[in-house]
TORVEXFI-620244 format. One line per field, with one value per residue (C-alpha): x, y negated, z; residue number from 1; residue in three letters. Coordinates in Angstrom, 2 decimals. Each point is the difference from the previous one (the first is absolute). Layout:
<sites>
px = [X / ...]
py = [Y / ...]
pz = [Z / ...]
rofi = [NUM / ...]
vexvex = [ala / ...]
</sites>
This chain:
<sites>
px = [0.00 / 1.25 / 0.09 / -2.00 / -2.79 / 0.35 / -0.23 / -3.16 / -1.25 / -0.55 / -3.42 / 0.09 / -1.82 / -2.72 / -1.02 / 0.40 / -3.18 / -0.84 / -1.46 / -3.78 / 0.44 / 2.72 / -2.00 / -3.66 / 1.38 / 2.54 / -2.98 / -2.34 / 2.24 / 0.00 / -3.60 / 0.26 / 2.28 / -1.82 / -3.69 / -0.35 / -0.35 / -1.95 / -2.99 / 0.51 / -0.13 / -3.15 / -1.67 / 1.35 / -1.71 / -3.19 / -0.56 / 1.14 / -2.77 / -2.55 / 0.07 / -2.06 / 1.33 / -0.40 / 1.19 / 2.81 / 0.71 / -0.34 / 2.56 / 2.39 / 0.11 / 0.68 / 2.83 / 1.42 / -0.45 / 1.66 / 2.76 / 0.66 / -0.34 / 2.46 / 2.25 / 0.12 / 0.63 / 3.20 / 0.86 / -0.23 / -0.32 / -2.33 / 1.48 / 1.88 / -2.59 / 1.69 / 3.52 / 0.50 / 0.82 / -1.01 / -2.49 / -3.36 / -3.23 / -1.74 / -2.65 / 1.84 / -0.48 / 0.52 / -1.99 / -2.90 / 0.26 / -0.69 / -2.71 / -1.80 / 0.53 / -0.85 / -3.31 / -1.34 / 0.63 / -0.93 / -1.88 / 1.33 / -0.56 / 1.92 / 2.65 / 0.02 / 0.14 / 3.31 / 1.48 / -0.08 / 1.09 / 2.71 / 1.04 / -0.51 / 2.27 / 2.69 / -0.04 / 0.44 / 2.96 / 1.95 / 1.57 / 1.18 / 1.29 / 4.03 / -1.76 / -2.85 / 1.47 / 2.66 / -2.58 / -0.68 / 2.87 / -0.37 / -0.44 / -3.49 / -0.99 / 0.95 / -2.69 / -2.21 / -0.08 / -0.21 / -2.49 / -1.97 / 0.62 / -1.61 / -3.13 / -0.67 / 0.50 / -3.10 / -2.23 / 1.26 / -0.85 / -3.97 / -0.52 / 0.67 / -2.36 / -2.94 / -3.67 / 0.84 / -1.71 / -3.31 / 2.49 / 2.22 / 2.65 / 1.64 / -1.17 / 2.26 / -0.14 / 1.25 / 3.23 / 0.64 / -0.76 / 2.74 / 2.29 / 0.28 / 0.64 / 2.93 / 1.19 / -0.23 / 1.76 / 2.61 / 0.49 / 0.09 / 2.56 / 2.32 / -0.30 / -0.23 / 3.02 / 0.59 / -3.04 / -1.93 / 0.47 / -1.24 / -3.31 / -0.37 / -2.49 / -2.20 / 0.39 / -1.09 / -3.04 / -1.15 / 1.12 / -1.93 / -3.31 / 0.21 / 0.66 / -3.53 / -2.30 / 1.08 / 0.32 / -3.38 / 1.74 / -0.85 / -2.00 / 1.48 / -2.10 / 1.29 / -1.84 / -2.61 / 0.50 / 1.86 / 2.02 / 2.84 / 0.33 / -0.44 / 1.40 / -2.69 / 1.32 / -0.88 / -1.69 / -0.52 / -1.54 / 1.50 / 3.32 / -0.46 / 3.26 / 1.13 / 3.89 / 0.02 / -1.64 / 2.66 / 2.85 / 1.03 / 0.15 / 1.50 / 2.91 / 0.30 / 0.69 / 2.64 / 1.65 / -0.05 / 2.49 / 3.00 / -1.43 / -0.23 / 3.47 / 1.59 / -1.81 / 0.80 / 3.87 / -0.11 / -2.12 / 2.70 / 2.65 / -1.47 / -0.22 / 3.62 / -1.10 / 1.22 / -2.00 / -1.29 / -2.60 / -0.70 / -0.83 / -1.71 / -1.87 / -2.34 / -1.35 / -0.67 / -1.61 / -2.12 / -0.98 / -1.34 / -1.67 / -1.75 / -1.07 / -1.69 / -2.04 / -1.32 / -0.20 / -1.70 / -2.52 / 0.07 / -1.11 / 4.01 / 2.61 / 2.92 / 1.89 / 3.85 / 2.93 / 1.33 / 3.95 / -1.30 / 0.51 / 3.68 / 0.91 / -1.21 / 1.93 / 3.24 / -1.16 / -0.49 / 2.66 / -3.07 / 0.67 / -2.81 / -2.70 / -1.74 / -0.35 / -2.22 / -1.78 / -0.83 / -1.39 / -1.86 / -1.88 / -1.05 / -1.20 / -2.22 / -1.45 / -0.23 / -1.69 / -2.71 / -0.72 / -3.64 / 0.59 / 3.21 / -1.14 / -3.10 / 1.01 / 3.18 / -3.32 / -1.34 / 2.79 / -1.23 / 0.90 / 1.66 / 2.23 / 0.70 / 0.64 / 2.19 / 2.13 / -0.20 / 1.42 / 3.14 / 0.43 / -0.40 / 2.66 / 2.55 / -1.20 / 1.09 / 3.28 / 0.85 / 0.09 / 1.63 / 2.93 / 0.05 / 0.31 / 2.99 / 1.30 / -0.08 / 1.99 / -2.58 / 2.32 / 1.80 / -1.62 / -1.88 / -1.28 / -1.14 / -1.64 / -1.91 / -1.19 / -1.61 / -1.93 / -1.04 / -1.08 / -1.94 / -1.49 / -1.19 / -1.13 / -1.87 / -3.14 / 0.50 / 0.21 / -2.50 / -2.45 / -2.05 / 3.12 / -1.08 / -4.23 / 0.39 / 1.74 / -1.09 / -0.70 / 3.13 / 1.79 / -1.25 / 0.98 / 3.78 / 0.49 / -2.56 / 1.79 / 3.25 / 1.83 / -0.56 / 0.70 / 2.99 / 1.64 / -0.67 / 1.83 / 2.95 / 0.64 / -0.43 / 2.25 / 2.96 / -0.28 / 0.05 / 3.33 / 1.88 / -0.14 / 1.27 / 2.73 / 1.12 / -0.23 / 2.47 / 2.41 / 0.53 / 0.26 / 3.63 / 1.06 / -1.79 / 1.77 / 3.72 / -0.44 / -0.01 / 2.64 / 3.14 / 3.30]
py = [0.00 / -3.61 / -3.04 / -1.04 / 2.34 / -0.51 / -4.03 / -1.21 / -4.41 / -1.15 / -1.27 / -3.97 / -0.71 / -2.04 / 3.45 / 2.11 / 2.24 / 0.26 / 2.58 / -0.84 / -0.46 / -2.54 / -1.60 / -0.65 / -2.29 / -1.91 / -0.64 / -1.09 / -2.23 / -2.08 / -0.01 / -1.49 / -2.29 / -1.42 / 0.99 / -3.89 / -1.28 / 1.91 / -0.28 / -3.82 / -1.07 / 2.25 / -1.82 / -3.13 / 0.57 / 1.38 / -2.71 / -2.36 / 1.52 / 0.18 / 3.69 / 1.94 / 2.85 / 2.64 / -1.11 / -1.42 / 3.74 / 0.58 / -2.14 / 1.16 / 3.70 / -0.90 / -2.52 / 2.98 / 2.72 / -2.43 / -0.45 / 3.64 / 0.49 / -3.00 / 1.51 / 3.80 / -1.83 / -1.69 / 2.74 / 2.30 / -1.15 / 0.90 / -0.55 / -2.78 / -1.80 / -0.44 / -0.02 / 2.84 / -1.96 / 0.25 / -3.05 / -0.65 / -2.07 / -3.00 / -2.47 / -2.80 / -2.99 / -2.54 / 2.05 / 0.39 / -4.23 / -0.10 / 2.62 / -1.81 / -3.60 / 1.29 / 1.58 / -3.43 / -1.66 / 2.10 / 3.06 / 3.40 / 1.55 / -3.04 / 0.77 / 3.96 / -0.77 / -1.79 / 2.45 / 2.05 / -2.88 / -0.30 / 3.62 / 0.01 / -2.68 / 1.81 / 3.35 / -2.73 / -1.55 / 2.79 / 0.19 / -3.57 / 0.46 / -1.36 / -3.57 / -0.51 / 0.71 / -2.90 / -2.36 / 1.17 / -0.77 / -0.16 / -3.92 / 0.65 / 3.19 / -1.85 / -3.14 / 2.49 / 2.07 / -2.85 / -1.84 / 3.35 / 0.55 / -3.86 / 0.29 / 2.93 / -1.05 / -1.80 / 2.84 / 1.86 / -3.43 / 0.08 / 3.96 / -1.11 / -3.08 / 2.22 / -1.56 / -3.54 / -0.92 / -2.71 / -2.91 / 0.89 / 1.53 / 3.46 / 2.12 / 0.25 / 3.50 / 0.99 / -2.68 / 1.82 / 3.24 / -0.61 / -1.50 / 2.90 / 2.71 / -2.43 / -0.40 / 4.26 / 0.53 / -2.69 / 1.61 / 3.51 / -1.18 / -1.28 / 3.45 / 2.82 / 1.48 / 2.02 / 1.56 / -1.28 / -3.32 / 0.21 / 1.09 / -3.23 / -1.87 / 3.43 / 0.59 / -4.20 / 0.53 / 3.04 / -1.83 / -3.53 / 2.33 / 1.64 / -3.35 / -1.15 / 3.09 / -0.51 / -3.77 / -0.66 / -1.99 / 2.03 / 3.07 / 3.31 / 1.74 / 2.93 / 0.51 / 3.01 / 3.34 / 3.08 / 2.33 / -0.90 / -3.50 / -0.20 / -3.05 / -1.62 / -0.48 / -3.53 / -1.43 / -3.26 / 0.97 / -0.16 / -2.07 / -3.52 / -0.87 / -3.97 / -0.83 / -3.16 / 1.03 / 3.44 / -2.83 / 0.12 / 3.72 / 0.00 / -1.79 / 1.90 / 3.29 / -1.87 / -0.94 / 3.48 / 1.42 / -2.26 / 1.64 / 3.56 / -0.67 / -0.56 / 3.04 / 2.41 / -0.76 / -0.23 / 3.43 / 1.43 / -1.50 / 1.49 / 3.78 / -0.25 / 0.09 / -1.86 / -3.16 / -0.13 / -2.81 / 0.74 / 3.27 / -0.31 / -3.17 / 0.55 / 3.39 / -1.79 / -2.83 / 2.68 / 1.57 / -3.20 / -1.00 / 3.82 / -0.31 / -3.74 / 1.06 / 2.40 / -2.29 / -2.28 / 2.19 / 1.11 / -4.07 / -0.31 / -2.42 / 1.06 / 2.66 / -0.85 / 2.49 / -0.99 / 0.03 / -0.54 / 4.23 / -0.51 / -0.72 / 3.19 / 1.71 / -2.07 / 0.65 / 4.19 / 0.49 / 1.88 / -0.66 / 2.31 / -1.28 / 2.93 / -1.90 / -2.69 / 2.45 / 1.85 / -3.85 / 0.07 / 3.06 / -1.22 / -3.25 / 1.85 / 1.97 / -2.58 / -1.90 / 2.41 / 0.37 / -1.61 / -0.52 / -1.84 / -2.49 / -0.74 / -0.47 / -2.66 / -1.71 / -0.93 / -2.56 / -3.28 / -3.43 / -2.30 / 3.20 / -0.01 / -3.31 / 0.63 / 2.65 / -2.00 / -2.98 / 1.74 / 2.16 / -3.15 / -2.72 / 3.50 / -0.51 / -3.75 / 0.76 / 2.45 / -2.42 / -2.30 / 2.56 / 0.31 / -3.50 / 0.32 / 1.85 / -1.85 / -2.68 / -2.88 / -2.24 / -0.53 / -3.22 / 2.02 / 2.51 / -1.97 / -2.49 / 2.84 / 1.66 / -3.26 / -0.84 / 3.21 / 0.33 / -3.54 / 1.58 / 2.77 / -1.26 / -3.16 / 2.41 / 1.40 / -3.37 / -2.16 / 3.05 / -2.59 / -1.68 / 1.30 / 0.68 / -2.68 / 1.59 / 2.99 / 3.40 / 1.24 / -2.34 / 0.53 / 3.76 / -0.45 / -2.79 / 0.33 / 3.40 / -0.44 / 2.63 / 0.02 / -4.26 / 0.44 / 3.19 / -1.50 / -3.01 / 1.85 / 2.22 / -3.02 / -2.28 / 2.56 / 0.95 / -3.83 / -0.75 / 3.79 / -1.16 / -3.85 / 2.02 / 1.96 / -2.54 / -2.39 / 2.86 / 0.76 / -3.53 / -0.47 / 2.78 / -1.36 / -3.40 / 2.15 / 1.49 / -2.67 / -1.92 / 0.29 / 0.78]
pz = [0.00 / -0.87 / 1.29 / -2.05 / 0.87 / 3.65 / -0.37 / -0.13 / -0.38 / 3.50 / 0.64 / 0.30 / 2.89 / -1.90 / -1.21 / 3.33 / 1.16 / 3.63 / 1.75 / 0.88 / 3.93 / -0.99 / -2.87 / 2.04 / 2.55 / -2.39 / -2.25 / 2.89 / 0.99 / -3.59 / 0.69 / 2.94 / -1.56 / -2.69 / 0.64 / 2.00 / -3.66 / -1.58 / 3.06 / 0.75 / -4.05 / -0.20 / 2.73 / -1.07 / -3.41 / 1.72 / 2.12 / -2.15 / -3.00 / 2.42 / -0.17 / 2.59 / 1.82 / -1.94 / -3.68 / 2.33 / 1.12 / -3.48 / -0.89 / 2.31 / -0.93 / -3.57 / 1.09 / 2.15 / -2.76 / -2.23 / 1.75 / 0.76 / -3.71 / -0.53 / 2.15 / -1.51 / -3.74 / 1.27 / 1.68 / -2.46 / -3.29 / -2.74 / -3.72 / 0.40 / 2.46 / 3.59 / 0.89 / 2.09 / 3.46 / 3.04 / -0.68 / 1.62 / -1.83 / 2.05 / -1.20 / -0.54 / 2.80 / -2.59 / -2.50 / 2.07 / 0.92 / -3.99 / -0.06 / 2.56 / -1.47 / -3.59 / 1.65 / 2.44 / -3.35 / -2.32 / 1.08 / 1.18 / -3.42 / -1.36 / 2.52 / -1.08 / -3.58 / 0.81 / 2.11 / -3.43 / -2.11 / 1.56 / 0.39 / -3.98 / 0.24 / 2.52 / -3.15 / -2.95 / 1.17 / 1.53 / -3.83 / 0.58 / 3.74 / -0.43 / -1.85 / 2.53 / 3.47 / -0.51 / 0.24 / 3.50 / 1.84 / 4.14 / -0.49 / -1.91 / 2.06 / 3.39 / -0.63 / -1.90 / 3.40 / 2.16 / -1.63 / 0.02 / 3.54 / 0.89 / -2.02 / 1.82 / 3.27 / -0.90 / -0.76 / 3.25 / 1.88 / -1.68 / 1.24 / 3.16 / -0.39 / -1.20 / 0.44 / 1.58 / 2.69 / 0.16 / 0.98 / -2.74 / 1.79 / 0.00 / 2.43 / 2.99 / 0.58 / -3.58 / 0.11 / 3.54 / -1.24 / -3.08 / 2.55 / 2.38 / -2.86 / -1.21 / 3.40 / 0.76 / -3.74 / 1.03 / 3.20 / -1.38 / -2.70 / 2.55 / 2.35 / -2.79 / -2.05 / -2.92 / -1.91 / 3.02 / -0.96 / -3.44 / 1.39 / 2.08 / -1.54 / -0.64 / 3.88 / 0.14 / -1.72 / 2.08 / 3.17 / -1.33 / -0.54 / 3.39 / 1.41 / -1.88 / 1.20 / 3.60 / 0.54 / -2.41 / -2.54 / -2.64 / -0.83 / -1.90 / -2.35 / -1.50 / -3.93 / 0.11 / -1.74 / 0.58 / -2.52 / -2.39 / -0.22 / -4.24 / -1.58 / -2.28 / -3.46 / -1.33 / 3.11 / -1.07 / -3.19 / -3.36 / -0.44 / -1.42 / -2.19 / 0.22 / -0.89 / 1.72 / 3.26 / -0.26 / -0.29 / 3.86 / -0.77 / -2.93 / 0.92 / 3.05 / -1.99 / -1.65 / 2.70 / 2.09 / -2.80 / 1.89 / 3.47 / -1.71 / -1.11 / 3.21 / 1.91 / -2.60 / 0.22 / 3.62 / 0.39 / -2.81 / 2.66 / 2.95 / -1.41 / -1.27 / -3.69 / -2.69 / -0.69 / -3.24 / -0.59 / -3.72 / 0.42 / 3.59 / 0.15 / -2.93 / 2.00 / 2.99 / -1.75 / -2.28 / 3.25 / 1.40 / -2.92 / -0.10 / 3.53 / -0.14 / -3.19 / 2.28 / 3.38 / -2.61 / -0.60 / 3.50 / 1.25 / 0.97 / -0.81 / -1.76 / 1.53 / 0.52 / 0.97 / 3.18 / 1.38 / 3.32 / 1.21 / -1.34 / 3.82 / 1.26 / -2.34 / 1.35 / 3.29 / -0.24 / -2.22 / -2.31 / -3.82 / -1.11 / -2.95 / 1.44 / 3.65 / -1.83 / -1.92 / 2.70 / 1.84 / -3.45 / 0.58 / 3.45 / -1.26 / -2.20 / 2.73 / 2.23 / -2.25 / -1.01 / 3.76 / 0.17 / 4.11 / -0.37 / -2.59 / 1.47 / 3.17 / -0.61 / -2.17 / 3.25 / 1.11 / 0.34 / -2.34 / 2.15 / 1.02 / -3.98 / -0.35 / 2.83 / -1.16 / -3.69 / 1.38 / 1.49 / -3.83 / -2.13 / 2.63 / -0.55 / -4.38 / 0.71 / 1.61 / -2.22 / -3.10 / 2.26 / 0.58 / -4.46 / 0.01 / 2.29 / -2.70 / -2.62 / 1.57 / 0.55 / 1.30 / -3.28 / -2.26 / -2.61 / 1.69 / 3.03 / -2.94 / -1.72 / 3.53 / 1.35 / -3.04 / -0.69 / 3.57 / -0.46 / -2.46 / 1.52 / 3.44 / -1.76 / -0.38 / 3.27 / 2.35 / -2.49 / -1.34 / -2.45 / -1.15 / -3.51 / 0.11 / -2.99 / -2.48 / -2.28 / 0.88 / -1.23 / 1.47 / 3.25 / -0.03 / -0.35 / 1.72 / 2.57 / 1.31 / 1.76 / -1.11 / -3.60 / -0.24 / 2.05 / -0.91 / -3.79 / 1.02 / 1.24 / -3.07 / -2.17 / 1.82 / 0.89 / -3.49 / -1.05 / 2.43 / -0.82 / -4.03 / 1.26 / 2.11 / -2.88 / -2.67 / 2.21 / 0.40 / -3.38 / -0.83 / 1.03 / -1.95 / -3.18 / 0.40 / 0.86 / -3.27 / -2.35 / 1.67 / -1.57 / 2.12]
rofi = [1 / 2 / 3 / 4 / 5 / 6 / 7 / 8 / 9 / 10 / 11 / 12 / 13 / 14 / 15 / 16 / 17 / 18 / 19 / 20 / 21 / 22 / 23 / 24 / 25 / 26 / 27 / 28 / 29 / 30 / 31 / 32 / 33 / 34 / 35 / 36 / 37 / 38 / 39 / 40 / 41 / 42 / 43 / 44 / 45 / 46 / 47 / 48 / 49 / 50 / 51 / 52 / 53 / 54 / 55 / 56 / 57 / 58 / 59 / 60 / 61 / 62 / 63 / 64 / 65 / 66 / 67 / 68 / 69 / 70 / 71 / 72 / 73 / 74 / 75 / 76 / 77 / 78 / 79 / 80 / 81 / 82 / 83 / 84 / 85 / 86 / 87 / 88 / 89 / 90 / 91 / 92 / 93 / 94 / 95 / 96 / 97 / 98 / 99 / 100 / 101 / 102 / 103 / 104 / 105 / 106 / 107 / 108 / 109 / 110 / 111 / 112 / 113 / 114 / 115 / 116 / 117 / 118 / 119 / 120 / 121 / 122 / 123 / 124 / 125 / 126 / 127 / 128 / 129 / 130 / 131 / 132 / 133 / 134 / 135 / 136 / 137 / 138 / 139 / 140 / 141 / 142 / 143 / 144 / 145 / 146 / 147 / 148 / 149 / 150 / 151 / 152 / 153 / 154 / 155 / 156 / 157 / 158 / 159 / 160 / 161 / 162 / 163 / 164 / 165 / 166 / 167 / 168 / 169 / 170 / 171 / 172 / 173 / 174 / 175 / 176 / 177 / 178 / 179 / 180 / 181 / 182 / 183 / 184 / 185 / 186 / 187 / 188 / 189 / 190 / 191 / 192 / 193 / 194 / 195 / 196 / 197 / 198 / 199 / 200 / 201 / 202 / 203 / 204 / 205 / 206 / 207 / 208 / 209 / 210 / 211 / 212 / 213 / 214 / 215 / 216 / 217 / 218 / 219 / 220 / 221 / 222 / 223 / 224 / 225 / 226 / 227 / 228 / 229 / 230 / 231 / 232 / 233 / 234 / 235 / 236 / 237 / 238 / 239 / 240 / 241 / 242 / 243 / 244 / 245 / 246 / 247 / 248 / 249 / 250 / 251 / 252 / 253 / 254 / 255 / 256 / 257 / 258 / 259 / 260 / 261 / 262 / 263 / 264 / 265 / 266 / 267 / 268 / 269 / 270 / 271 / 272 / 273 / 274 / 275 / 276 / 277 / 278 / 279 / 280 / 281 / 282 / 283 / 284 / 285 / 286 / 287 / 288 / 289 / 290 / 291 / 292 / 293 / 294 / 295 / 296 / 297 / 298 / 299 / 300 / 301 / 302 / 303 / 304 / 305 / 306 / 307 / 308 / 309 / 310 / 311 / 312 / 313 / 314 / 315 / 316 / 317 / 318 / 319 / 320 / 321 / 322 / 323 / 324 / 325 / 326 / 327 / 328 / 329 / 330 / 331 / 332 / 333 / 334 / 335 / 336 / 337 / 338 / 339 / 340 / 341 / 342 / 343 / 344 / 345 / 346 / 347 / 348 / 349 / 350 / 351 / 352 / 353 / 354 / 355 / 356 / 357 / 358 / 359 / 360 / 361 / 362 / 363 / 364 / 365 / 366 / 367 / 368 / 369 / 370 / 371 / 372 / 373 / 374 / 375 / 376 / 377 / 378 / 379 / 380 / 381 / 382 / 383 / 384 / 385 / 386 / 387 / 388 / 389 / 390 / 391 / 392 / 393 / 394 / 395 / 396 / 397 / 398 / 399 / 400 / 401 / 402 / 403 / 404 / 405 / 406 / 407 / 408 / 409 / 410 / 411 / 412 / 413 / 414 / 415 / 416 / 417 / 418 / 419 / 420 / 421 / 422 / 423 / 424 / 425 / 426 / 427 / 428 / 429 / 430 / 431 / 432 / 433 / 434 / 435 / 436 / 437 / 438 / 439 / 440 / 441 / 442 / 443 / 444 / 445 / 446 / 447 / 448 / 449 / 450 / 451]
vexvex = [unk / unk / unk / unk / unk / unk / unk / unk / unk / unk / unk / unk / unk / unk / unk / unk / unk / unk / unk / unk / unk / unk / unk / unk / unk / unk / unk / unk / unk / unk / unk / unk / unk / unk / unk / unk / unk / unk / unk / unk / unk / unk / unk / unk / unk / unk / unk / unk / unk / unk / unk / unk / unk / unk / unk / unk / unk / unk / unk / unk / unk / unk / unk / unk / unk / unk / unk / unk / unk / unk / unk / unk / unk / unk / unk / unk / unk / unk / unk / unk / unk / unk / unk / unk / unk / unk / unk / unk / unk / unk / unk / unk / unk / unk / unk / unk / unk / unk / unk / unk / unk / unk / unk / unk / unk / unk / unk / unk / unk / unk / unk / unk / unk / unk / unk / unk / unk / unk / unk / unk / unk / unk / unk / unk / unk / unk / unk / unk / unk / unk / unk / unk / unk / unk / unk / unk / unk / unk / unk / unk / unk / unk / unk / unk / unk / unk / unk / unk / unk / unk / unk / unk / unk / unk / unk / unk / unk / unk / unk / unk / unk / unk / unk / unk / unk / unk / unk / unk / unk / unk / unk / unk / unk / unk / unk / unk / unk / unk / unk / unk / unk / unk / unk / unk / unk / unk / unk / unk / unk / unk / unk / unk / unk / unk / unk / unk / unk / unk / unk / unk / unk / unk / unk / unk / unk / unk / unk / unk / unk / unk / unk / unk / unk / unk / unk / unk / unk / unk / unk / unk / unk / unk / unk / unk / unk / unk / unk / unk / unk / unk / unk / unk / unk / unk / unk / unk / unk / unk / unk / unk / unk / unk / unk / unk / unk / unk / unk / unk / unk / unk / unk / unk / unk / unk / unk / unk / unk / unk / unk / unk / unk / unk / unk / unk / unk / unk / unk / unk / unk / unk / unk / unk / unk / unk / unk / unk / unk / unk / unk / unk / unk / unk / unk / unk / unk / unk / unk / unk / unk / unk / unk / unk / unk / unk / unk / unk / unk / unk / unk / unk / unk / unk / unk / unk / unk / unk / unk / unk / unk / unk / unk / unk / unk / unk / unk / unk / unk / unk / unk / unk / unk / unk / unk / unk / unk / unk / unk / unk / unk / unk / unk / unk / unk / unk / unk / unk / unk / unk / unk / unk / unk / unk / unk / unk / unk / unk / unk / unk / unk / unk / unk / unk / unk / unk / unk / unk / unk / unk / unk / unk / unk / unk / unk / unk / unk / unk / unk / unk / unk / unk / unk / unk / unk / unk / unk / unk / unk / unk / unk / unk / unk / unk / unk / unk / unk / unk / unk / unk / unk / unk / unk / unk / unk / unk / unk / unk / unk / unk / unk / unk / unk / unk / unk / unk / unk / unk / unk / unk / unk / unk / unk / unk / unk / unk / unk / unk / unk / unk / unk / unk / unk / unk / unk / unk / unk / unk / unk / unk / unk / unk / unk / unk / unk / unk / unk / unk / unk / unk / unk / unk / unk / unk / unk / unk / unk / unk / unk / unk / unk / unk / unk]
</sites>
C-alpha cells in the first residue's frame, strides 16, 4: 500500500460533521442568538399594521420558517444558491423600517409588491456586482444606515403612543410601560455575557410584559387557536406594484451587496477558508433574494443573511455549516409550533415600542460606526455626509416640508433614506471624478513640457 493510498484531504473545518448530541445544543444556541430579531420585527410590523393577534402569530411562524429555511440554503447550498457558511437569515431591521413606511404610505400590498421588486432587483444585478458595489462605499452605507435608524426611532416612538388620550397626551402608563422594558434590557445588557447577551432584548420584552400583567399597565392577550401555526400566503391580498413607492426598497437592495460583501469575507475568514468574493458573494446574495420573494409573499420584508452568529463560532471554536443548519431546522420547527407563535402574539405595544426603540438607537449607531470608517473628518467626505444627512432628516424634523410639490416628488424626497442615501452616491461620485481628474492633471501638464 502507498502513500498515496493511505493519505487522504483533511476535512476543512467549514465542512466538519458533528455528532447529533454535539450538534442540538450548538444549534440552539444560534437560535437563541438571533431569534430576538426575528420576534421583535414581527411585532413591530404587527403592531405597527394594525394586525390582530392571530394574523400577527401568523406572521411570526412564517418569519421563523423563513429564517430556518434561510439558514439551511447558506448552509448548504443548492446549485449555486448559498455559500456554504455557517450563515444565519434575519428580517432585516432596516428592511422591515421600509416595509412598514412603504405600507402607512402606501398600503401593505404596496409594501409586499416592493419587497419583490426589489428582490427582482437583488437577481438582475448580481451579473453586474464588481460595477455596482463601488458606489456603496461605508461613507454612503453609514448615512444610509443612520438615517434609517432615525426615521425609525419615530415609528417605535408612535407604538408606544398608541390611542392618545382625550387631552391629547400619551397615555402615561404606555411611556412608563416602554420605559421599564428599556431600563430591564439595559440592565440585562450590562449583567449578561456571551450568547446570553444576545438574547437581552428577547428576555426585555418578556420581562416588560410580565411587568404589564402584574403592575396593570398593560394587558397580554395571547391570539386564539391551537395546532400548527400555518403562515398565510399573501395576507394582505394581492401585491400592488409601484416603482416609486418601492424606491426606499429598491435602493436598499443595492446597497446590502457592500454589507453582503464584508460578511462573506469575514465568515470565509473565520472558517479558515480562502476568501473569494466573486465566487461567494453572488450565492449569498441569490439566497437572499430567493428567500424575500418568498417572505414577500409570506407579508415579510426582505430577508437578509446575517454575520451576527460569526461570534459564537469565535467563541466555541465550532466552524461547522452544519451547526447553522442544524439552528435552521429548529427555526422551522419552532416556527410551525402554533403555541409558541401565538403566545409571544400576546405581548403588549408599548412593550414593542419598547424593545423597538432600543433595536433602531443600536441601527443609528451602527451607521454612525460606518461613518467612522469612511473618515468623516476629512473635507469631502465630511461635506458629502452633512448634506446628504440634511437631506435626509429634512422630511423627518419638518414632515410637510414638501405636501406642495407633485406626487412623485413627494415619494423620493419625502422618505429619508431614499433623498439622502441618493444624495450621497451622487455627491461622492461627483467629488471621487473631481479627485481623479486633479490627479491626473499634473501628469498631463509634465508631459508636454519639454526638458
Amino acid at each position: 500500500m502507498t502513500t498515496a493510498d493511505t493519505t487522504c484531504d483533511p476535512v476543512r473545518p467549514v465542512d466538519e460533521r458533528l455528532s447529533t448530541a454535539r450538534l442540538a445544543p450548538l444549534s440552539a444556541q444560534h437560535v437563541l442568538a438571533m431569534v430576538a430579531a426575528p420576534v421583535s420585527t414581527t411585532f413591530l410590523t404587527g403592531q405597527a399594521l394594525g394586525l390582530d393577534a392571530g394574523s400577527t402569530a401568523s406572521l411570526l411562524s412564517a418569519t421563523l420558517v423563513l429564517c430556518g429555511v434561510g439558514a439551511l440554503l447558506q448552509s448548504l447550498g443548492v446549485r449555486g444558491i448559498g455559500a456554504r457558511l455557517p450563515f444565519v437569515m434575519l428580517p432585516g431591521g432596516a428592511a422591515t423600517a421600509l416595509f412598514i413606511q412603504i405600507a402607512k404610505d402606501h398600503g401593505p400590498a404596496t409594501a409586499t409588491g416592493s419587497v419583490l421588486l426589489a428582490a427582482a432587483l437583488l437577481f438582475a444585478i448580481l451579473p453586474f456586482y464588481a460595477r455596482i458595489v463601488r458606489f456603496f462605499p461605508p461613507l454612503v452605507m453609514g448615512t444610509a444606515v443612520l438615517l434609517i435608524g432615525i426615521a425609525m426611532i419615530r415609528v417605535a416612538a408612535q407604538l408606544i403612543t398608541g390611542p392618545r388620550t382625550a387631552a391629547g397626551y400619551a397615555a402615561p402608563s404606555a411611556v412608563s410601560l416602554a420605559a421599564v422594558t428599556i431600563g430591564v434590557t439595559v440592565l440585562l445588557l450590562f449583567l449578561l455575557r456571551g450568547v446570553w447577551r444576545q438574547t437581552a432584548v428577547l428576555l426585555g420584552m418578556g420581562a416588560g410584559t410580565l411587568i404589564a400583567v402584574t403592575t396593570g399597565l398593560g394587558s397580554f392577550t395571547p391570539a386564539p387557536g391551537s395546532g400548527l401555526a400555518l403562515p398565510h400566503l399573501l395576507p394582505y391580498g394581492a401585491p400592488q406594484f409601484n416603482v416609486l413607492a418601492a424606491l426606499p426598497l429598491l435602493i436598499f437592495s443595492l446597497t446590502t451587496l457592500a454589507e453582503i460583501t464584508g460578511q462573506t469575507v469575514l465568515n470565509s475568514e473565520t472558517v479558515g477558508n480562502e476568501s473569494d468574493p466573486g465566487r461567494d458573494v453572488p450565492r449569498v446574495a441569490r439566497a437572499d433574494a430567493l428567500v424575500s420573494v418568498l417572505g414577500g409573499l409570506f407579508g415579510t420584508s426582505l430577508m437578509v443573511t446575517s454575520a451576527e452568529n460569526i461570534g459564537i463560532g469565535r467563541i466555541t471554536g465550532v466552524r461547522s455549516r452544519y451547526v447553522t443548519a442544524g439552528a435552521g431546522v429548529l427555526l422551522v420547527v419552532v416556527g410551525l409550533l402554533a403555541p409558541l407563535t401565538r403566545l409571544l402574539a400576546g405581548i403588549p405595544a408599548p412593550v414593542v415600542g419598547g424593545s423597538a426603540l432600543v433595536i433602531y438607537g443600536i441601527i443609528a449607531v451602527m451607521g454612525v460606526d460606518m461613518l467612522t470608517r469612511a473618515d468623516p473628518g476629512e473635507k469631502t467626505n465630511s461635506t458629502v455626509i452633512a448634506l446628504a444627512l440634511t437631506v435626509g432628516l429634512l422630511p423627518v424634523v419638518a414632515p410637510d416640508v414638501y405636501q406642495g410639490f407633485p406626487g412623485w416628488a413627494r415619494t423620493i424626497l419625502g422618505s429619508a433614506v431614499v433623498a439622502g442615501t441618493l444624495t450621497a452616491v451622487l455627491l461622492h461620485a461627483l467629488f471621487r471624478r473631481r479627485a481623479r481628474e486633479a490627479d491626473a492633471t499634473p501628469e498631463r501638464s509634465t508631459a508636454v513640457r519639454p526638458d
